[in-house]
ZALUM-684547 format. One record per residue: x, y, z of N, C-alpha, C in turn; residue in three letters; residue number from 0. Coordinates in nm, 3 decimals. Layout:
<atoms>
+---------+---------+---------+---------+---------+---------+---------+---------+---------+-----+-----+
:     n_u :     n_v :     n_w :    ca_u :    ca_v :    ca_w :     c_u :     c_v :     c_w :   r :   k :
+---------+---------+---------+---------+---------+---------+---------+---------+---------+-----+-----+
:       X :       Y :       Z :       X :       Y :       Z :       X :       Y :       Z : ALA : NUM :
...
+---------+---------+---------+---------+---------+---------+---------+---------+---------+-----+-----+
</atoms>
This chain:
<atoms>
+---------+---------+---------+---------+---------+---------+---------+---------+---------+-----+-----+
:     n_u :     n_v :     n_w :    ca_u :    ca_v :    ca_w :     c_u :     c_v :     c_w :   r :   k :
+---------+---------+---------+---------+---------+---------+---------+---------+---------+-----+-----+
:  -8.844 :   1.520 : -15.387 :  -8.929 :   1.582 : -15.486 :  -9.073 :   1.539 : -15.459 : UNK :   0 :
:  -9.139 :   1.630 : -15.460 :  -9.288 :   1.583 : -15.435 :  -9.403 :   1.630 : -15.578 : UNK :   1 :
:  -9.454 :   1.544 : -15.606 :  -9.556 :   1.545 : -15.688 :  -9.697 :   1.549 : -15.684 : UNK :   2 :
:  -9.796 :   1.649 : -15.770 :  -9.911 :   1.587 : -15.714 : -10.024 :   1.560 : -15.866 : UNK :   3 :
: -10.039 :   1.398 : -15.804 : -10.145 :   1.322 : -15.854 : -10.266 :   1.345 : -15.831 : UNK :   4 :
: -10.346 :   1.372 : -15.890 : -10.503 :   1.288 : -15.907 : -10.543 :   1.319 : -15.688 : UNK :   5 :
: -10.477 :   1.458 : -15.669 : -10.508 :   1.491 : -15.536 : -10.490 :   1.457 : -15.429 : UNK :   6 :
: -10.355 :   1.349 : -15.488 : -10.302 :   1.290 : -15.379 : -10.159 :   1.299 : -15.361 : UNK :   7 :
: -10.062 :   1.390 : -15.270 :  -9.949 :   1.432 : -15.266 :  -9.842 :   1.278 : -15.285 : UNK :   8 :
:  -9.749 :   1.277 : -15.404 :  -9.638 :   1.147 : -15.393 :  -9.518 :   1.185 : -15.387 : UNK :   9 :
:  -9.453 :   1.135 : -15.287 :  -9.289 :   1.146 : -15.268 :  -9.260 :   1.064 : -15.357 : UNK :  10 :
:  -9.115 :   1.123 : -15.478 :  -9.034 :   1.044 : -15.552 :  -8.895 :   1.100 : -15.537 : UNK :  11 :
:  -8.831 :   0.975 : -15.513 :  -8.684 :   1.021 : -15.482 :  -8.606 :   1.003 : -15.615 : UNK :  12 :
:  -8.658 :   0.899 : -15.704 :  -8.568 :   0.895 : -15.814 :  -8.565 :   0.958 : -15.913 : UNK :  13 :
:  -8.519 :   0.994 : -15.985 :  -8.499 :   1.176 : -16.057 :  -8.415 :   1.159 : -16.204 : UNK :  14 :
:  -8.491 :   1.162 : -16.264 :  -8.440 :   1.149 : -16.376 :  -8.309 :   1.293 : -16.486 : UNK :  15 :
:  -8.183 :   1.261 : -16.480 :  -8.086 :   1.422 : -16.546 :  -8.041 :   1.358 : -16.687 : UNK :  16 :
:  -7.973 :   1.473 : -16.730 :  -7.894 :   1.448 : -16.864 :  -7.724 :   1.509 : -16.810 : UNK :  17 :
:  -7.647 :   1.408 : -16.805 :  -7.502 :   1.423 : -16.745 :  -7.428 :   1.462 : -16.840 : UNK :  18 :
:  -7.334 :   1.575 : -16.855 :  -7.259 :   1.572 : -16.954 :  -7.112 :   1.493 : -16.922 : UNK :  19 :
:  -7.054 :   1.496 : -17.050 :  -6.949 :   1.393 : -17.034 :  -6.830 :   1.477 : -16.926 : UNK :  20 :
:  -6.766 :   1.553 : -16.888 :  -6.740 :   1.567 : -16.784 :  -6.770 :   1.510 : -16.630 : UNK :  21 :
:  -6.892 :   1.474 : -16.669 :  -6.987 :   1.442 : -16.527 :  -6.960 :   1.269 : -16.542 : UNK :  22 :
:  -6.998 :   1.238 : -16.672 :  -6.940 :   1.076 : -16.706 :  -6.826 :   1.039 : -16.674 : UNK :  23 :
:  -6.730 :   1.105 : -16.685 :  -6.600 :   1.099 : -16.658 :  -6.584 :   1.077 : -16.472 : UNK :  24 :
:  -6.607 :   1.137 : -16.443 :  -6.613 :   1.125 : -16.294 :  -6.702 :   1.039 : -16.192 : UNK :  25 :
:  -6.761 :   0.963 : -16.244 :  -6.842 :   0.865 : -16.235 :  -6.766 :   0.712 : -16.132 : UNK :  26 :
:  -6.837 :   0.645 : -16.079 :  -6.749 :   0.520 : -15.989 :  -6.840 :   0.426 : -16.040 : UNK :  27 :
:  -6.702 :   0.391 : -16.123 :  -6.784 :   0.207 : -16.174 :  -6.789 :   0.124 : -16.072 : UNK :  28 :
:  -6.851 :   0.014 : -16.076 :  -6.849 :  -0.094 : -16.038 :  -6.804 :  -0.231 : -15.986 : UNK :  29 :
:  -6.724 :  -0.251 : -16.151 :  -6.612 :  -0.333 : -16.173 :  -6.508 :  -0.241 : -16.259 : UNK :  30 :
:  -6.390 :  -0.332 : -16.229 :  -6.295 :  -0.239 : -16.287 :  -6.241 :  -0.309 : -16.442 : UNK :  31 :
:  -6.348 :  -0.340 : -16.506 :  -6.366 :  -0.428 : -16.627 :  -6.428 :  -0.380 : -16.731 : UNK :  32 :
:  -6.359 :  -0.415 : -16.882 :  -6.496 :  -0.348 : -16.959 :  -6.502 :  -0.479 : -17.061 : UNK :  33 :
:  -6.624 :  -0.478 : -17.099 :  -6.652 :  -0.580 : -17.222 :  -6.634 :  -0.544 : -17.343 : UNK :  34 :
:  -6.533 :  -0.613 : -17.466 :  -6.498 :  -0.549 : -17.595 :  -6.619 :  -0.566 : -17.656 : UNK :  35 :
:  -6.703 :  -0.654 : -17.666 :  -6.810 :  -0.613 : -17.743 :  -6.929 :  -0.537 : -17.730 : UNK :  36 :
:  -6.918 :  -0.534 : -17.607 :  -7.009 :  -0.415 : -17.564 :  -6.953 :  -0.252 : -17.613 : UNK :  37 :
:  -6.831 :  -0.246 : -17.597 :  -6.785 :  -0.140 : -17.604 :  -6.787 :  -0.105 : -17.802 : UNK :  38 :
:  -6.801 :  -0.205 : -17.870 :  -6.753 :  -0.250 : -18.006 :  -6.921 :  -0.174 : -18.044 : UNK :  39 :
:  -7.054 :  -0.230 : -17.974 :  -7.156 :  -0.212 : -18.019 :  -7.208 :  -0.057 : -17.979 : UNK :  40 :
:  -7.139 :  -0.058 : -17.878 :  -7.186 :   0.142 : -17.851 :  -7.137 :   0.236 : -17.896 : UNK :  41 :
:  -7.040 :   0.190 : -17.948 :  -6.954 :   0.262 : -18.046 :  -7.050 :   0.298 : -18.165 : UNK :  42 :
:  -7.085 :   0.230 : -18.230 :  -7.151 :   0.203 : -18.347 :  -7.319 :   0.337 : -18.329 : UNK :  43 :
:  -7.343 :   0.320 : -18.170 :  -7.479 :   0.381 : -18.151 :  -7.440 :   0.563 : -18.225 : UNK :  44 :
:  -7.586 :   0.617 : -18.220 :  -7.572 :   0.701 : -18.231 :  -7.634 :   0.831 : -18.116 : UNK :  45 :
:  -7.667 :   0.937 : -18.141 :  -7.770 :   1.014 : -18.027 :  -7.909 :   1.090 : -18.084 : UNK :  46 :
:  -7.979 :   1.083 : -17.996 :  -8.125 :   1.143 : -17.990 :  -8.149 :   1.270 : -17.925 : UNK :  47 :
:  -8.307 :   1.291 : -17.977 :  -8.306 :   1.405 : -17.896 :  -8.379 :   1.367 : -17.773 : UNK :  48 :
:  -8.340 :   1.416 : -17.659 :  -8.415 :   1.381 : -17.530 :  -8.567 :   1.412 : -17.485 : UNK :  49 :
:  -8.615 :   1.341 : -17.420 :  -8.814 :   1.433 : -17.400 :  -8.810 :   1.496 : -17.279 : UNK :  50 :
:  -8.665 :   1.525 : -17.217 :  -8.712 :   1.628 : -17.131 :  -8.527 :   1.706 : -17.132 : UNK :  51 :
:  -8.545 :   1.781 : -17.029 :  -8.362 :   1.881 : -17.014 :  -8.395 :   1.984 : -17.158 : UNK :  52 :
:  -8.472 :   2.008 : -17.222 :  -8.485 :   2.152 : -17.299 :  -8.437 :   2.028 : -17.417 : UNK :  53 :
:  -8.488 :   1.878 : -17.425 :  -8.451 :   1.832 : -17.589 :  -8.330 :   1.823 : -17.627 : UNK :  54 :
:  -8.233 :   1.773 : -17.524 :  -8.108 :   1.756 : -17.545 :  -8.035 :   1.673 : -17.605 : UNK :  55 :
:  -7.957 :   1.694 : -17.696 :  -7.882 :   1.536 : -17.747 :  -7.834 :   1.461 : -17.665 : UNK :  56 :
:  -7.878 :   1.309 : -17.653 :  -7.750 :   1.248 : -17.551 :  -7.728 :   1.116 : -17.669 : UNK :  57 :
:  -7.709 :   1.015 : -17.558 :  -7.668 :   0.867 : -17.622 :  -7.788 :   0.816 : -17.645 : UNK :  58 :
:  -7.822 :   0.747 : -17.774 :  -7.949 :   0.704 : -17.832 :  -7.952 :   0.572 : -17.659 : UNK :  59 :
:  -7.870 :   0.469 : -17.656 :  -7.871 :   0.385 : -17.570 :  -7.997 :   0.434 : -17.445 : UNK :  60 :
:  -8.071 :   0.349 : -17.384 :  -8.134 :   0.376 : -17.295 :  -8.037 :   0.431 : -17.149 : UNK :  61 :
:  -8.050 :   0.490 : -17.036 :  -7.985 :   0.586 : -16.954 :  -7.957 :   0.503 : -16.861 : UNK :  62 :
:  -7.812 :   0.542 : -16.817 :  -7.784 :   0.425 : -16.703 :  -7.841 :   0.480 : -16.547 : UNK :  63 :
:  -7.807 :   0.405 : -16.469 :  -7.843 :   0.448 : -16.319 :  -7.735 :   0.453 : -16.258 : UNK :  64 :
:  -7.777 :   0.531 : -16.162 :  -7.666 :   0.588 : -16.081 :  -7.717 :   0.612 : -15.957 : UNK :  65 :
:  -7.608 :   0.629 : -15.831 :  -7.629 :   0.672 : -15.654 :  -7.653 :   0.826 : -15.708 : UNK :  66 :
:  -7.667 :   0.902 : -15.594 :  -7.642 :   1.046 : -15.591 :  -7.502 :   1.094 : -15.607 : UNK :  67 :
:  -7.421 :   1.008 : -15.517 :  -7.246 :   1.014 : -15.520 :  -7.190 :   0.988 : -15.676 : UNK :  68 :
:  -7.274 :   0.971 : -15.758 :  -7.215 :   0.885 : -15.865 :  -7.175 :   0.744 : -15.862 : UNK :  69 :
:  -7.147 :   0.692 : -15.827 :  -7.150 :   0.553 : -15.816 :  -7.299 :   0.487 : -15.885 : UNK :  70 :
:  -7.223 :   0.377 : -15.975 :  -7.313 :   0.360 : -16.127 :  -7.330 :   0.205 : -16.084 : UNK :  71 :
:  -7.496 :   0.193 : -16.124 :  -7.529 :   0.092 : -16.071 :  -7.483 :  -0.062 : -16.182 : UNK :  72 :
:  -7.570 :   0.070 : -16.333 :  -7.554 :  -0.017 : -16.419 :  -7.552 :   0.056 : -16.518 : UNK :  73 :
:  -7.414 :   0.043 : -16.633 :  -7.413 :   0.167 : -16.752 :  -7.284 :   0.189 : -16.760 : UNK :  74 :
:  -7.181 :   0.126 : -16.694 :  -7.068 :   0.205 : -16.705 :  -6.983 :   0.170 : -16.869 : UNK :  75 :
:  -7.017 :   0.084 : -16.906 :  -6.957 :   0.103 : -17.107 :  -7.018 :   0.192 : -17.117 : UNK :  76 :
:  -7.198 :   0.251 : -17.109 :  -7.219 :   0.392 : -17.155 :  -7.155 :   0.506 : -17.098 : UNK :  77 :
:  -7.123 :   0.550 : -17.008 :  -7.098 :   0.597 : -16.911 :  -6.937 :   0.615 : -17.001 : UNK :  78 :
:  -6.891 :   0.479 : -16.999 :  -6.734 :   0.551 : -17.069 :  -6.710 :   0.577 : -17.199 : UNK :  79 :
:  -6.827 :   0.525 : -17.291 :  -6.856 :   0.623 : -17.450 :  -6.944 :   0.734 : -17.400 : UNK :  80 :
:  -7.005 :   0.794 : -17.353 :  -7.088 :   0.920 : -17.328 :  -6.924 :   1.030 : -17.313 : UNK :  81 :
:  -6.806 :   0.949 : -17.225 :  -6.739 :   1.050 : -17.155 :  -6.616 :   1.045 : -17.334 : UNK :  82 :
:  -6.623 :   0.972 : -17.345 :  -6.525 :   0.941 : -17.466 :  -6.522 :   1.002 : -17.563 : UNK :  83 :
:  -6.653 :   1.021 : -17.624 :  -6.719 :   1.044 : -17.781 :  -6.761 :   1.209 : -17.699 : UNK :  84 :
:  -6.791 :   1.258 : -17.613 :  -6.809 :   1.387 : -17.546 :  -7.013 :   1.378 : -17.598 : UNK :  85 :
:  -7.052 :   1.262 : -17.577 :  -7.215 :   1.244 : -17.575 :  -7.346 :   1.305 : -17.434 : UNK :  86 :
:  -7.391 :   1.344 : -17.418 :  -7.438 :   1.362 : -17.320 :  -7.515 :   1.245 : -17.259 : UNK :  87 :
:  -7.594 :   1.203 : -17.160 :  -7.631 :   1.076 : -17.121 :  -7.732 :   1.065 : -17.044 : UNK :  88 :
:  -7.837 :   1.043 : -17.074 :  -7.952 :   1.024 : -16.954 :  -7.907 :   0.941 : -16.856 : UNK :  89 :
:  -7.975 :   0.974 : -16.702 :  -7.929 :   0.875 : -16.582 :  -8.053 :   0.897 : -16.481 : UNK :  90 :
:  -8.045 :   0.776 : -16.444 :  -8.165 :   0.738 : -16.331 :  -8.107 :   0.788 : -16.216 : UNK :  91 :
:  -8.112 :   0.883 : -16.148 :  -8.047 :   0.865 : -16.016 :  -8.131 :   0.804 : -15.950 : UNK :  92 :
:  -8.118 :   0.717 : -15.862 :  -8.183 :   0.643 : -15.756 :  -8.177 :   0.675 : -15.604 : UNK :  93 :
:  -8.215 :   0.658 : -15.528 :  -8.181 :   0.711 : -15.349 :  -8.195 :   0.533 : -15.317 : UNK :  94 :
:  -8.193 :   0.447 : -15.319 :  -8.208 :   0.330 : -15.278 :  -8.281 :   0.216 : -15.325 : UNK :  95 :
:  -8.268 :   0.084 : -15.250 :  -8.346 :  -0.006 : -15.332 :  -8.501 :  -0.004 : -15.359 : UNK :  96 :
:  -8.588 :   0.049 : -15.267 :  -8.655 :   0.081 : -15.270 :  -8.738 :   0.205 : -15.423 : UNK :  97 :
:  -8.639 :   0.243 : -15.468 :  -8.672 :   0.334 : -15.625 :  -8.617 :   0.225 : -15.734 : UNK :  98 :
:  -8.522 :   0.146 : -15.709 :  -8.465 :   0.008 : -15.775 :  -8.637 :  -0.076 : -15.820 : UNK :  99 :
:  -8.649 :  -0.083 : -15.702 :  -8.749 :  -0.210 : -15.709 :  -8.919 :  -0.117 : -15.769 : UNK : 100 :
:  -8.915 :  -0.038 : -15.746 :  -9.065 :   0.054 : -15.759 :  -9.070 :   0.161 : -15.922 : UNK : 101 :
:  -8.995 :   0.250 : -15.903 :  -8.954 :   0.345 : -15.961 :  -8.853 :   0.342 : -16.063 : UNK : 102 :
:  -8.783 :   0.225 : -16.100 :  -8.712 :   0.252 : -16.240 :  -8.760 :   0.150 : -16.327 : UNK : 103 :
:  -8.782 :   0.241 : -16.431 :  -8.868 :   0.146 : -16.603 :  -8.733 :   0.030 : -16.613 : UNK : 104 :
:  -8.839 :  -0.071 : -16.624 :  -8.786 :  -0.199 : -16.641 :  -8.683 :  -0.199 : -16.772 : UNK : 105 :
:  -8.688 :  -0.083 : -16.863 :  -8.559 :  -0.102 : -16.967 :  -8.397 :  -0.085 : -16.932 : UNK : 106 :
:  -8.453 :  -0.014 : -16.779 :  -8.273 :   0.006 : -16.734 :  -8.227 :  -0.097 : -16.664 : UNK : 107 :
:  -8.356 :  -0.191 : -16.649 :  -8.254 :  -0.283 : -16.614 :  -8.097 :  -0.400 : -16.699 : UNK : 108 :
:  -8.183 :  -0.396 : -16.781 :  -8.029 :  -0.426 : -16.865 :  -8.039 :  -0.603 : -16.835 : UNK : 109 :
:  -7.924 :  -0.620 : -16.922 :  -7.819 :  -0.780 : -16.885 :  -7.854 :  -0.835 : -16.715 : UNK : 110 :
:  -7.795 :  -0.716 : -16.619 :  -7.812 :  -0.780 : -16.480 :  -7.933 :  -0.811 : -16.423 : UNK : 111 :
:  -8.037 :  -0.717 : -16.460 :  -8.185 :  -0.755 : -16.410 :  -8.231 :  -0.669 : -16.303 : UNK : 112 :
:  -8.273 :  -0.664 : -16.206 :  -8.344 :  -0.561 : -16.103 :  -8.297 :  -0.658 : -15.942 : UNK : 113 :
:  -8.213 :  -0.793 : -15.988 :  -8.145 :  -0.834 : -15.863 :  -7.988 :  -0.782 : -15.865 : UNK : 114 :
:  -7.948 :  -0.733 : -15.988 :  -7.765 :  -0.732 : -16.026 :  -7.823 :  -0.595 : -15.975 : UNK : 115 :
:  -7.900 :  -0.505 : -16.008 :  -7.884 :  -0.362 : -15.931 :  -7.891 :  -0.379 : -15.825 : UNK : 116 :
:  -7.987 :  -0.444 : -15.744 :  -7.966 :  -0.449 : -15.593 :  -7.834 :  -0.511 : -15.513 : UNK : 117 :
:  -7.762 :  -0.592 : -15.575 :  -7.639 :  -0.623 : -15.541 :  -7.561 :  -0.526 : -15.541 : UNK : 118 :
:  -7.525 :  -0.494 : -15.694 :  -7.451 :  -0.336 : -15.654 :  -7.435 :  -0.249 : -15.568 : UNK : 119 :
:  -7.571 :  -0.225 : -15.538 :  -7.590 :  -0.132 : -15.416 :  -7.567 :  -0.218 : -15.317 : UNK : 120 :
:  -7.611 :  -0.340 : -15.262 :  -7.540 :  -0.376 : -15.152 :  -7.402 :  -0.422 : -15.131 : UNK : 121 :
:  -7.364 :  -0.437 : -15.206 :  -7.200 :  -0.460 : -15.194 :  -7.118 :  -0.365 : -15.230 : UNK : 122 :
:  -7.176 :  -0.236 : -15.277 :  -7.116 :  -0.091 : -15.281 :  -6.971 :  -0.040 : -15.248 : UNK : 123 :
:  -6.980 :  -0.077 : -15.152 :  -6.800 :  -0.071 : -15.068 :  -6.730 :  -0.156 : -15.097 : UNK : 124 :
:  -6.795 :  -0.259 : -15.129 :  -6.701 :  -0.411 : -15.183 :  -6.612 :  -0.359 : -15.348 : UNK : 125 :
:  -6.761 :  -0.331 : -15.387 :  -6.712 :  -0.304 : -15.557 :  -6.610 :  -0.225 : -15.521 : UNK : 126 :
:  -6.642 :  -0.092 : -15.490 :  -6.593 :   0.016 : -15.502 :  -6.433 :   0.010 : -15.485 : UNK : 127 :
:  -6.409 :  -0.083 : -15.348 :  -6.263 :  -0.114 : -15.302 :  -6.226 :  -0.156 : -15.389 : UNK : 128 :
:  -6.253 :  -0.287 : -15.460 :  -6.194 :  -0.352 : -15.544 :  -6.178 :  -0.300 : -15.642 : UNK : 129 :
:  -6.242 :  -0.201 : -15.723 :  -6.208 :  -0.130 : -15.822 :  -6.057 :  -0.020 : -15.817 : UNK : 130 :
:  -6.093 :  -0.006 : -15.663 :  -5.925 :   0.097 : -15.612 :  -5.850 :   0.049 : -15.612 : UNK : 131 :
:  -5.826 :  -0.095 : -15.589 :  -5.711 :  -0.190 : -15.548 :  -5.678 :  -0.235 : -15.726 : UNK : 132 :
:  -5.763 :  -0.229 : -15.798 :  -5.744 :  -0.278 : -15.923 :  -5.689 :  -0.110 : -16.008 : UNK : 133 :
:  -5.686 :   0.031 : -15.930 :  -5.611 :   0.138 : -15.980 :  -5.773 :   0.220 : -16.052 : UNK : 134 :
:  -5.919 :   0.171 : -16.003 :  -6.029 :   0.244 : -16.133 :  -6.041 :   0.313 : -16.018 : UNK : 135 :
:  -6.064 :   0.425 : -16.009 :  -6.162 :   0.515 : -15.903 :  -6.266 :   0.632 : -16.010 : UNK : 136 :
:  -6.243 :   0.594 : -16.120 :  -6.381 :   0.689 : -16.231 :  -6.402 :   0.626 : -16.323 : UNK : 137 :
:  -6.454 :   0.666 : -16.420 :  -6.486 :   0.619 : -16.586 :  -6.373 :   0.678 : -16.601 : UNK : 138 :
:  -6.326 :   0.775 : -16.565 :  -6.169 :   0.846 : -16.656 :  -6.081 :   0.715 : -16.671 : UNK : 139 :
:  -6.043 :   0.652 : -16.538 :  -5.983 :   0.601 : -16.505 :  -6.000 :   0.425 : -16.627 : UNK : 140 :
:  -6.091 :   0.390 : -16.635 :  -6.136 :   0.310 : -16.706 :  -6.097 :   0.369 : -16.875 : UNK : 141 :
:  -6.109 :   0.449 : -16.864 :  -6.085 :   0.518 : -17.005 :  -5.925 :   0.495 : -17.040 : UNK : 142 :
:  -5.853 :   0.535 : -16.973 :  -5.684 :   0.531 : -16.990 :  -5.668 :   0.369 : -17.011 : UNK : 143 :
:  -5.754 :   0.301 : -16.877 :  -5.698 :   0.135 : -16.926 :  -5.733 :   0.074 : -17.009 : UNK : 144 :
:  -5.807 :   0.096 : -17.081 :  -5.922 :   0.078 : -17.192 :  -5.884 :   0.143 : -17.331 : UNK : 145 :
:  -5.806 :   0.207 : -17.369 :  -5.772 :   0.292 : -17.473 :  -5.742 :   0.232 : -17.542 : UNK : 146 :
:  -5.680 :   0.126 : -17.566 :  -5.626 :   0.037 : -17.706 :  -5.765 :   0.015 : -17.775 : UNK : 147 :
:  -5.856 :  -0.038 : -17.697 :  -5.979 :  -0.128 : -17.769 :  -6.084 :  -0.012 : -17.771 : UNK : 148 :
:  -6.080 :   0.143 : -17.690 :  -6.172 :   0.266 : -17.729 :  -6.124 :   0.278 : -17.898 : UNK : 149 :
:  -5.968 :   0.312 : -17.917 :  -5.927 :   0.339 : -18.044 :  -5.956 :   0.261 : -18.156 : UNK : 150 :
:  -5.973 :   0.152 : -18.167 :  -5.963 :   0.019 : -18.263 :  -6.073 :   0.011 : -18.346 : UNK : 151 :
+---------+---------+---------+---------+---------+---------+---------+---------+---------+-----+-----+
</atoms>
């Protein structure tokens, strides 16, 4: 995507969408783990209207990040109430560390910080395996193992 500033042409790769929960659903976590109180407190959130996508409702929560593939850097409790509650969801897509470190507002960084995203992404294949070997390959997937404490 190219932009132009103040007459000076800028390449930006990171791109800000509104995912609907279908799209949440299909998503590749991280870990193949979820936190009950995290999940306890997003529950509770509610939704806004968005400042860009035509003013869309999503999850009040700030927007998680994500690869292009889907693969979620950081967000996946939102990510599995967005797909749950049928919420829509702002998401950072990112193209690399490089939009990590430059290009995403310091609120997405979250709990992990702007080093737990860069890990993610570098251990990508690590997570990812281990999440297969543990049976997660989506948020769906997280959703089924997770259902006692979604319901509660």
């Amino acid at each position: 995507m190219i932009n132009f500033i103040s007459g000076f042409f800028v390449l930006l790769f990171m791109r800000k969408k509104i995912l609907t929960p279908e799209e949440c659903e299909k998503l590749i976590p991280h870990w193949p783990e979820l936190e009950e109180r995290k999940i306890k407190k997003l529950l509770r959130m509610s939704t806004k209207k968005t400042s860009f996508g035509n003013g869309k409702n999503v999850m009040s929560p700030v927007g998680i990040v994500i690869m292009e593939d889907g693969y979620i850097l950081n967000g996946k409790h939102r990510a599995v109430i967005g797909a749950w509650r049928k919420y829509n969801l702002e998401a950072y897509v990112v193209d690399g560390e490089h939009d990590i470190y430059y290009h995403l507002p310091h609120k997405t960084y979250g709990e992990v910080g702007v080093e737990g995203l860069v890990e993610a992404l570098d251990k990508k294949d690590f997570f990812v395996n281990f999440c297969k070997n543990d049976g997660v390959r989506s948020v769906h997937d997280l959703i089924k193992k997770y259902s006692p404490i979604l319901y509660n």
